[in-house]
C-alpha positions in Angstrom: 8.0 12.7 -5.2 7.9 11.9 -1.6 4.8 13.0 -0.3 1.3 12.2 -2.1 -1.9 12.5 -0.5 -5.2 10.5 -0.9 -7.8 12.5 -2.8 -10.8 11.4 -1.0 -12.7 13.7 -3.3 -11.5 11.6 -6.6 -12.1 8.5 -5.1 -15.4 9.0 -3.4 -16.7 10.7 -6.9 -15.5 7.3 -8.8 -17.0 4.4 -5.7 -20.3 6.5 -6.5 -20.2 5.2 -10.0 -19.4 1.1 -9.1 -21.8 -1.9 -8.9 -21.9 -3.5 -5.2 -20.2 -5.9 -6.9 -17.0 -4.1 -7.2 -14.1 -5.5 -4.4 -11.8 -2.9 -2.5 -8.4 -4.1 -1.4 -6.4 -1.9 1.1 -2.7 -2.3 1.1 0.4 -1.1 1.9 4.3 -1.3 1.4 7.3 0.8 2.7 10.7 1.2 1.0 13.9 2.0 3.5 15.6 4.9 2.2 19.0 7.0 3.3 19.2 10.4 2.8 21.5 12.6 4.3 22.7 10.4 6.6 20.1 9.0 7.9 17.7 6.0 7.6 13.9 7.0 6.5 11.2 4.8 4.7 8.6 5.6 2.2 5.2 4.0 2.6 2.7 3.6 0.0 -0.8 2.8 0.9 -3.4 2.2 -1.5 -6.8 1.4 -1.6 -7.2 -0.5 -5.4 -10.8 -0.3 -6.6 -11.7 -4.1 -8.1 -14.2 -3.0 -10.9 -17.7 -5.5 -10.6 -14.7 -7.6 -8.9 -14.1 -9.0 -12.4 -12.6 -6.2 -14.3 -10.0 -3.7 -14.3 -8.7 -1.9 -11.2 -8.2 1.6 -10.2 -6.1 2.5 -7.7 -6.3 5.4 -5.6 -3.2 6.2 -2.4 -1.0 8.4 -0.8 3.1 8.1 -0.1 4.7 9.5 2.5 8.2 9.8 3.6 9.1 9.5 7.6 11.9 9.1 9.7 12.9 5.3 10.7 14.0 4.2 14.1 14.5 0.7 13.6 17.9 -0.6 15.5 18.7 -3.7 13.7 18.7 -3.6 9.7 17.8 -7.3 9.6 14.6 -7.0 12.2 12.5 -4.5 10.6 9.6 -4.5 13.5 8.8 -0.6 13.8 8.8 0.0 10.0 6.8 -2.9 9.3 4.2 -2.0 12.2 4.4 1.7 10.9 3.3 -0.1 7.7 0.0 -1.8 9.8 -1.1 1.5 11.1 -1.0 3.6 8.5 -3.0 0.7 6.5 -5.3 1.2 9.1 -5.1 4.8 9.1 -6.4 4.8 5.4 -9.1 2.0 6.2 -10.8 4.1 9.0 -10.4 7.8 6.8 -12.4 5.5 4.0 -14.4 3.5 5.4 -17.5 5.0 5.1 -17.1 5.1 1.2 -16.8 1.5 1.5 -20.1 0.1 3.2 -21.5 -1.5 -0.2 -18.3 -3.5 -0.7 -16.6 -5.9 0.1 -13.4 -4.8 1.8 -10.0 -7.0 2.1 -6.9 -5.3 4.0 -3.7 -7.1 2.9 -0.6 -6.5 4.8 3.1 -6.8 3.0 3.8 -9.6 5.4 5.4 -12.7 5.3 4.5 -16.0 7.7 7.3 -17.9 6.9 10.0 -17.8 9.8 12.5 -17.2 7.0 11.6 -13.9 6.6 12.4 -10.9 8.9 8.4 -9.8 8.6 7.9 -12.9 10.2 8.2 -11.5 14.0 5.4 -9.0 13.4 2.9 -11.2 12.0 1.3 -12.0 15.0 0.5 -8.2 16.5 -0.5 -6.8 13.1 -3.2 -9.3 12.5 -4.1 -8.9 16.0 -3.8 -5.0 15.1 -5.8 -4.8 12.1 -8.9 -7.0 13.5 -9.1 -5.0 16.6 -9.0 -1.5 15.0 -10.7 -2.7 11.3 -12.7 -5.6 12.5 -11.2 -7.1 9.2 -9.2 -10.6 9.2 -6.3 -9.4 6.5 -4.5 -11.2 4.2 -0.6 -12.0 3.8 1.7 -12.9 1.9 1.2 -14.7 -1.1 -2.8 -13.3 -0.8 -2.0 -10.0 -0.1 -1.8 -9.0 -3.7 -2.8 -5.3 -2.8 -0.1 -4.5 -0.6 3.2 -7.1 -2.3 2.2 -5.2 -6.0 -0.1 -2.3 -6.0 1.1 -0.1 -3.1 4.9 -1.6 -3.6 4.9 -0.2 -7.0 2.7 3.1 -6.0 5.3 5.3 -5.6 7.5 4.0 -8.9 4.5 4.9 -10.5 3.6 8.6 -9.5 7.6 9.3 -10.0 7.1 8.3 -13.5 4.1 10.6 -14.2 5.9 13.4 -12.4 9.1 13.4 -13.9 9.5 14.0 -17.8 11.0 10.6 -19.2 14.7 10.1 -19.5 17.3 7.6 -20.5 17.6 7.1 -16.6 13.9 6.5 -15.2 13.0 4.4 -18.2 15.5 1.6 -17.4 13.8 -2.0 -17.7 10.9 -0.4 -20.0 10.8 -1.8 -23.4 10.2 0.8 -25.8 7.2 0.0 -28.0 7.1 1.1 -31.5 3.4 3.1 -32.6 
């Protein structure tokens, strides 16, 4: 699975059916990848439905798989920034589903200076209120984006691909 797209459609068809009190978190996450030689990165970006802001969540996204141009392995900036637009990218395709709600945008991000996501901080807050009109949320409160769209992708390969002793690593196995 490399390439998912949003259905619109599906997700449209189930905000119709949710209170105004139900919350809509936008996020996103990328995973560096090599294949064939060269460097690419899969970015998940989701848009997780908060039922009545209370209950359960739905989430609804799209991964795609891009080339990745970043020179220095420890200074992620143009992945990371790829990450902010595409977030973006799936706020503006949405966001006229989304006028009864209230809309957060968290960004995979960290603002500690430990952390290499720390240099791009800065821009992709700037970013995301210019184009969103949206103050997002970073890490730790970006809850969207650090475990719904970073486990996306884990997710759709598992309900695409018939289990095996190798994809099923880490699960327990439950007994009926």
């Amino acid at each position: 699975m490399v390439n998912h797209s949003l259905n619109i459609h599906e997700l449209e068809a189930f905000l119709q059916t949710q209170s105004s009190a139900t919350k809509i978190y936008i996020g996103g996450d990328s995973e560096k990848i090599k294949s064939h030689g060269e460097w690419y990165a899969d970015y998940a970006t989701v848009v997780v439905v908060h039922i009545d802001g209370c209950k359960g969540c739905k989430i609804f996204g799209e991964v795609v798989r891009e080339r990745v141009y970043d020179q220095k392995k420890n200074k992620p900036s143009l992945r990371l920034m790829t990450e902010v637009y595409k977030i973006s990218e799936m706020y503006l395709r949405v966001a006229h589903l989304l006028e009864r709600f209230d809309v957060q945008i968290h960004l995979d991000l960290n603002g500690k200076k430990i952390h290499a996501s720390n240099e791009v901080v800065s821009q992709a807050i700037g970013y995301i209120k210019g184009v969103c009109n949206i103050q997002p949320q970073i890490k730790p409160d970006a809850f969207s984006a650090s475990y719904a769209a970073d486990r996306y992708k884990e997710v759709l390969n598992f309900q695409t691909t018939p289990p095996s002793a190798d994809n099923l690593k880490g699960y327990k196995k439950v007994a009926a």
